[in-house]
N, C-alpha and C positions, 0 to 999 in steps of 0.2 A: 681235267678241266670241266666236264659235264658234272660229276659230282660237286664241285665247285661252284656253279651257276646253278646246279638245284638246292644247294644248302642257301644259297644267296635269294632265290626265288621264296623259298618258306618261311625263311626268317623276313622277309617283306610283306608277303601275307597274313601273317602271323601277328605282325606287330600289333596291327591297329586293334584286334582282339584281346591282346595282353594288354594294351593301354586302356581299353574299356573295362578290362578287369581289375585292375588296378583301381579306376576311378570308381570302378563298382563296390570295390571294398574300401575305399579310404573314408574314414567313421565322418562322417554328418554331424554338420555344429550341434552341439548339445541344445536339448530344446529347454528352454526356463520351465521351470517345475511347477505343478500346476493343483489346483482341488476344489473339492463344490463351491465352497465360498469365495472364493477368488480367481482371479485370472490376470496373468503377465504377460507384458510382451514390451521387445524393446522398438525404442521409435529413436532413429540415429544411435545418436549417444545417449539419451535418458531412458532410465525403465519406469515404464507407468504400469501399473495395477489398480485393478479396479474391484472393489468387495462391494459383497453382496449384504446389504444392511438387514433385507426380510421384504416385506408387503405387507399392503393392506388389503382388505377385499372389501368391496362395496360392492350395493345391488345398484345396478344400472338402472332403476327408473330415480331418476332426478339429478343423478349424474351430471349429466350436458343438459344446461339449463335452458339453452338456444336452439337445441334441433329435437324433434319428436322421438319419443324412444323407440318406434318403430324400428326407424332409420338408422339407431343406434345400434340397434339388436342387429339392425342386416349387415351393417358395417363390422361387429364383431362376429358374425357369421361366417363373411366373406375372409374374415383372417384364420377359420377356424380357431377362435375361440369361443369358452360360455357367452351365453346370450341375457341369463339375470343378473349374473355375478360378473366385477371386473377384479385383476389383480395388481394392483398400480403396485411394481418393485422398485425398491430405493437402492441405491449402489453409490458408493463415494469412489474418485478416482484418485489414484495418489502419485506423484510423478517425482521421482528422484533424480535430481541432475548430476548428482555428483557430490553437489557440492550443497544440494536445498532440497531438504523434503517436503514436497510442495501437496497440498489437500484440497481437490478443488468441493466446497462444500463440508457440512459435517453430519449428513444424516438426520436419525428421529431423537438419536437418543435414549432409545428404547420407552419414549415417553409417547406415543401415538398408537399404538395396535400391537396387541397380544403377540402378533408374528411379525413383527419388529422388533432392529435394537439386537442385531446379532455385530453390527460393526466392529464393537471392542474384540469380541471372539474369533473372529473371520479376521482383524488387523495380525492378531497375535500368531495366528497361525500361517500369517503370510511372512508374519518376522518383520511389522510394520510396527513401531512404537513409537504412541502419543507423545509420548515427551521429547522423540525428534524430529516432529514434525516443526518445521521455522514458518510456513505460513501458510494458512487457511485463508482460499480465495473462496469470496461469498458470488456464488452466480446471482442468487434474487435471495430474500428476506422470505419466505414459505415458509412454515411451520417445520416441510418434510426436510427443508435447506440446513435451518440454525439450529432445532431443538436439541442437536449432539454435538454444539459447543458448548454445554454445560449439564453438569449430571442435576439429577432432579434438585436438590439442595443449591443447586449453585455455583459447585464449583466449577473450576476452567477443565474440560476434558485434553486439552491443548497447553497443558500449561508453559509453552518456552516458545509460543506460536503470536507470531505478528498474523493480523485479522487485515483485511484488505476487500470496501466494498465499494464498491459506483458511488459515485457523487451523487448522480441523482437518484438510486436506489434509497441511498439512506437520508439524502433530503425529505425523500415522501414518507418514510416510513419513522423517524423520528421528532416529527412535527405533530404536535397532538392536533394540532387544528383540522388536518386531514381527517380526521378520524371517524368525522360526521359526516364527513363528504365521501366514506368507503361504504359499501355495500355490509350490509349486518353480520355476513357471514366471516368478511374479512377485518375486522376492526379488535378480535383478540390479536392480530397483528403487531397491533400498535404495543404494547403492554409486554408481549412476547420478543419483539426485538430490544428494549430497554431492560428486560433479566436474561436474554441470552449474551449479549454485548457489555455488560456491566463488568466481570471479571475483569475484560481487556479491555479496559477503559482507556488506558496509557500506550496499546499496544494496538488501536485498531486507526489505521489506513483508509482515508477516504481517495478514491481517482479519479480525474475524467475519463470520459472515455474517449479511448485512442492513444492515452497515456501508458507509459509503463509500467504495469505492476510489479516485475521485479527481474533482472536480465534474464532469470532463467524463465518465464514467462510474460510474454509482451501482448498485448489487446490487439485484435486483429480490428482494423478500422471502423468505427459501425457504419459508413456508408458502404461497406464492402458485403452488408449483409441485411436481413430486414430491422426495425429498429433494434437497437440493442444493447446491454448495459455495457457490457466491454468483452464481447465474446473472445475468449482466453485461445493465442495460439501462438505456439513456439518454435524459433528457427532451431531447428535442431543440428547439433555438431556433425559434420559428415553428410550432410542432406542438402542438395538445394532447391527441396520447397519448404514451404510453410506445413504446417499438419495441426490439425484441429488436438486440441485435450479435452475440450469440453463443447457438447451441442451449441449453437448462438443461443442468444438468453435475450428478453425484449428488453427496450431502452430502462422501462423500470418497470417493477411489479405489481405497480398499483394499479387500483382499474383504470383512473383517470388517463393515464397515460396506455394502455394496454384496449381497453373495451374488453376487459377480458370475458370467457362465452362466461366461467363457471360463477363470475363475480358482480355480472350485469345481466339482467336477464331480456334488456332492452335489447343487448347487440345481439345481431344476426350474421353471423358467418357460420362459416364449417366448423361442427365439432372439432373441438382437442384431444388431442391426447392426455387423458386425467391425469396421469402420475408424473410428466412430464412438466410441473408448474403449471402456467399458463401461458406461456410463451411459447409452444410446439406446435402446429396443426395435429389436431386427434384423428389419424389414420392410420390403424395399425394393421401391416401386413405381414401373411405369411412368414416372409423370410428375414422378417425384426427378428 
């Protein structure tokens, strides 16, 4: 009987140990596979990827047109980083539902700085291909946004892609009459969204905002954020919240509408974030 009750005693001590051992060995979801140029991860049910286009580097004096470069230098001091030189990096996100390879954005195009224009390289090696992409959401009309919807020539880099932009994004930026009324630095703009948009003439989507752009991506309301053209965010399968794919973007990207610091040198607010459009407060910290 006592050996009985001592076998019975160890095997009850025993257990919870062998159940931690057990849990200690049973193998760990696979983690999605990763490299310099890109990075995965799943949000619910869709896997979004995000590659790495390149940068530009500029010197920091004239930068931020609105705050004293002093200020500038202390603010990217305080991030540790350079204090002459900035490194504004492009990154396109790409979000697969399932069932829609979704682009938010398309880069430089490798048409803007020497060290840019790795997108097509960094896609392929993520196993991301242009020609299944179904639709390219434009967050704002930038240079650094549209120039890699089309190769220098012309063509569509997108060719099977519905284009999809703000209503009042492409109101301001396809009306030549603006054009006078833009700041000198931004009015190649104007020239540059009518050869980047030309391809998909037949294929490009204007929305309101707070409209649907498409089920697998739905506009998060712009009163729910500060002005904005249709800041992109999707209820994902298995989830019940919302989850951002792309930062808020402002109601449109023109100055009129924006004050933007880099495109007016009238308005006075806090630095931006340069590589961020103009739609971001410029505060870059440590742990960005």
């Amino acid at each position: 009987m006592e050996t009985t009750r001592r076998a019975a005693l160890i095997a009850t001590l025993a257990a919870p140990a062998l159940v931690g051992r057990a849990m200690a060995q049973a193998p760990a979801p696979a983690a999605l596979p990763q490299a310099p140029g890109w990075y995965r991860f799943q949000v619910g049910g869709f896997t979004v990827t995000t590659v790495f286009d390149g940068f530009s580097r500029r010197n920091t004096e004239g930068l931020v047109r609105n705050t004293p470069l002093p200020e500038v230098q202390a603010t990217l001091a305080e991030s540790f980083l350079p204090t002459a030189t900035y490194d504004g990096p492009y990154t396109v996100t790409f979000v697969d539902t399932g069932k829609l390879l979704v682009a938010f954005d398309a880069g430089t195009g490798g048409q803007m700085a020497p060290t840019a224009g790795l997108l097509g390289a960094n896609m392929a090696a993520a196993g991301l291909d242009p020609a299944k992409v179904g639709l390219v959401v434009i967050t704002h009309c930038h240079q650094d946004h549209i120039h890699g919807l089309t190769t220098r020539d012309g063509t569509a880099v997108f060719p099977n892609a519905e284009v999809a932009v703000a209503e009042p994004e492409w109101a301001w930026w396809s009306d030549a009459g603006n054009e006078s009324r833009s700041p000198e630095g931004q009015r190649v703009n104007f020239a540059n969204v009518a050869r980047r948009f030309a391809p998909y003439r037949d294929r490009t989507r204007r929305f309101a905002p707070g409209a649907e752009v498409s089920p697998a991506s739905m506009p998060w309301p712009p009163s729910a954020i500060r002005p904005a053209i249709a800041s992109s965010a999707s209820p994902m399968p298995g989830s019940r919240c919302w989850s951002w794919l792309i930062p808020p973007t402002g109601r449109s990207s023109s100055p009129a509408a924006r004050g933007c610091s880099r495109c007016s040198s009238s308005t006075r607010r806090r630095p931006r974030r340069p590589d961020a459009g103009c739609s971001t407060r410029w505060r870059p910290t440590a742990s960005r």
